[in-house]
N, C-alpha and C positions, 0 to 999 in steps of 0.2 A: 367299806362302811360309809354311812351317808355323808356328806357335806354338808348339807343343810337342813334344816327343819321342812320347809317347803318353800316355795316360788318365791312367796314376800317376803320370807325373811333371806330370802339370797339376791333379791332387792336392795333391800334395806343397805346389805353389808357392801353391792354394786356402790351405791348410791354413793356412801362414805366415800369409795376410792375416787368416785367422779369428781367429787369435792374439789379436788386438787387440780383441776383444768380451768380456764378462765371459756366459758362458753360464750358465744356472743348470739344473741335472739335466737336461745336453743329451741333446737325443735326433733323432738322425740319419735323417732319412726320404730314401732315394733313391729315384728313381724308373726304374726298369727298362726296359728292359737295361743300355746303359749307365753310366747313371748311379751302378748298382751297384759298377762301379769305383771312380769317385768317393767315393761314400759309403764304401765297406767303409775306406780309405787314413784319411777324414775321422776314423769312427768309432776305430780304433785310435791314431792320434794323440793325440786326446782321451779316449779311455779313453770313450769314449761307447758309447750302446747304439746298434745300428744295426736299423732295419727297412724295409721297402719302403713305396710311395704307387703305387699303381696310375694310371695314366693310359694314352689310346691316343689315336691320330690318328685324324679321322675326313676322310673322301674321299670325293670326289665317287663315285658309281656307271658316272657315262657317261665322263667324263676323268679319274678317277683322281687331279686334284690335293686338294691338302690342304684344308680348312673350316676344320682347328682342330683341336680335341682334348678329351677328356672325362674324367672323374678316378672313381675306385672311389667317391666319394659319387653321383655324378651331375651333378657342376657343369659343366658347357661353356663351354670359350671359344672364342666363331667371329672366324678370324681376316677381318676384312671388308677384308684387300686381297689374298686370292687373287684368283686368276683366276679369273672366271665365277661369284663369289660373290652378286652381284648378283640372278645367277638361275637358282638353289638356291631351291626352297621349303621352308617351313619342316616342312612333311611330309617331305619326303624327310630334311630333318636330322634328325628326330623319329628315323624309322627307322633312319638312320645310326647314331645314337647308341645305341640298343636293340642293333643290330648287337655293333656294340663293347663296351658294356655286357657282352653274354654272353662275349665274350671276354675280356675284366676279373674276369666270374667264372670261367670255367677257370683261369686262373693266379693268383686267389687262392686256387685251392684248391691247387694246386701251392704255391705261397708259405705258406699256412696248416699246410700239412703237416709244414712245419721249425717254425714257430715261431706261436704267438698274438698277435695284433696288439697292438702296444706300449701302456702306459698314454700317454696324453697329456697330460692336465689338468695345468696349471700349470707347465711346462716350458717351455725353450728348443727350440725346434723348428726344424731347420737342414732348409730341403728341399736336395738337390743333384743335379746333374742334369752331364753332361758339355757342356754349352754350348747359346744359345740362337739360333737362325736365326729361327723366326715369334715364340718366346716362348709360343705357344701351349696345349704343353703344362705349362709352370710354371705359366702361370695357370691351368690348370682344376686343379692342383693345390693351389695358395695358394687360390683360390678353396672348394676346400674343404675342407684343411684349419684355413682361421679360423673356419668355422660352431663349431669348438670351442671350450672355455675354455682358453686357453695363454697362458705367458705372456708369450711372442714369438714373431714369426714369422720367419725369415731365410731369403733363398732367396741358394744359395752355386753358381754354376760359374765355372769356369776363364775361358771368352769369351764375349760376348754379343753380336750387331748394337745399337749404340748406341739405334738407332731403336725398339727393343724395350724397352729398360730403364725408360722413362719408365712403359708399364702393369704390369710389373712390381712396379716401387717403389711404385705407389699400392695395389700388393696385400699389402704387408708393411710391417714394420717398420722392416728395415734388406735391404738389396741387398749382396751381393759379392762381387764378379768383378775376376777376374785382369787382364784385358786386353778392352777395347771396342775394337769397328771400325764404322765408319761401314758398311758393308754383310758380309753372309756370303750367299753362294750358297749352300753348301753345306760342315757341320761339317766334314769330314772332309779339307777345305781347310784347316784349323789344326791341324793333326796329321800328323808324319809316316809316323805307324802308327795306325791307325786300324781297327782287324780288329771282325768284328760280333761282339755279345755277345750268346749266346742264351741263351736263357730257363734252362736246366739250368745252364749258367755264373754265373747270374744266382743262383740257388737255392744252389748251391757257395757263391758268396760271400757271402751269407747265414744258410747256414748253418756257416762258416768263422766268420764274427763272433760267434755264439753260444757257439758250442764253446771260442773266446777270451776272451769275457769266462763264462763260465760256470769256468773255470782260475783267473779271476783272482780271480773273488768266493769260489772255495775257498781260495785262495792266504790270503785278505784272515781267513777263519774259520777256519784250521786252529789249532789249540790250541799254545802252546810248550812 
């Protein structure tokens, strides 16, 4: 049965448990599409800045299932218990990932168009993503963004498969999630509304965070 009503209100209840962390010049990377929900709810909560983290799933070519996933630095994580992962050569990954790669740059240019990619150095750095089934994509996320100097790393969603969490946590700081289940088929199983988030929707709400906190830091210098 669902978990959540939909994306914000599994926000909201992230949000709450975040509470309990002391963040220092947090700064909100979600990772798109949905995850932009996520974040955008996070970031306004906390008065935080909000920006996107590129990642994309990669797939087999002859079946279609998943590998894993690969993040706007290059990092990969292959998940090694799909299906027929066994035998995938590493060529064909090679290529896969090149694939997606260029697809990673078309939508950072779409994404760069609203906004410059955040500073990072020395900050709290909250990744958030709307829930984890392979975990895949948060790790090639974590994955790179700790190649940086930060000064923590936290990856934050609403549910996770439990069996996930463990490579997770050895890729950050601190982990937190709203609710673990011993297995997820499928996210979309923990949500009673669960509607797709496209990339333009994706871009709105990133550029909705900017226009927000850009009011507030006038708000913060207007003269009395």
């Amino acid at each position: 049965f669902p978990m959540f009503r939909n994306r914000e209100a599994a926000a909201r209840e992230l949000a709450d448990a975040l509470q309990t962390l002391s963040l220092v010049e947090p700064l909100i990377l979600a990772i798109p599409c949905g995850g932009m929900v996520i974040g955008s709810v996070l970031a306004s909560r906390f008065g935080a800045e909000l920006d996107v983290y590129l990642c994309r799933k990669m797939r087999s070519t002859k079946s279609g299932h998943s590998l894993g996933a690969v993040s706007e630095s290059g990092a990969m994580a292959i998940d090694r218990s799909a299906n027929g992962i066994d035998a995938v050569t590493a060529e064909s990954l090679v290529e896969e990932r090149s694939r997606q790669m260029m697809q990673i740059a078309c939508s950072q240019s779409t994404f760069r168009a609203v906004r410059a990619p955040a500073s990072i150095a020395g900050r709290s750095v909250v990744v958030a993503d709307d829930g984890l089934v392979t975990g895949s994509t948060m790790m090639a996320a974590l994955d790179g963004i700790r190649r940086n100097t930060i000064r923590e790393l936290v990856a934050a969603v609403p549910i996770a498969s439990s069996q996930r969490l463990a490579a997770i946590r050895r890729r950050c700081d601190r982990t937190i999630c709203v609710i673990e289940r011993d297995e997820i088929s499928e996210l979309n199983e923990c949500y009673a509304e669960f509607p797709k988030v496209s990339e333009d929707e994706a871009v709105q709400l990133l550029k909705n965070a900017n226009s927000e906190a850009g009011r507030s830091n006038a708000l913060k210098v207007r003269p009395l």
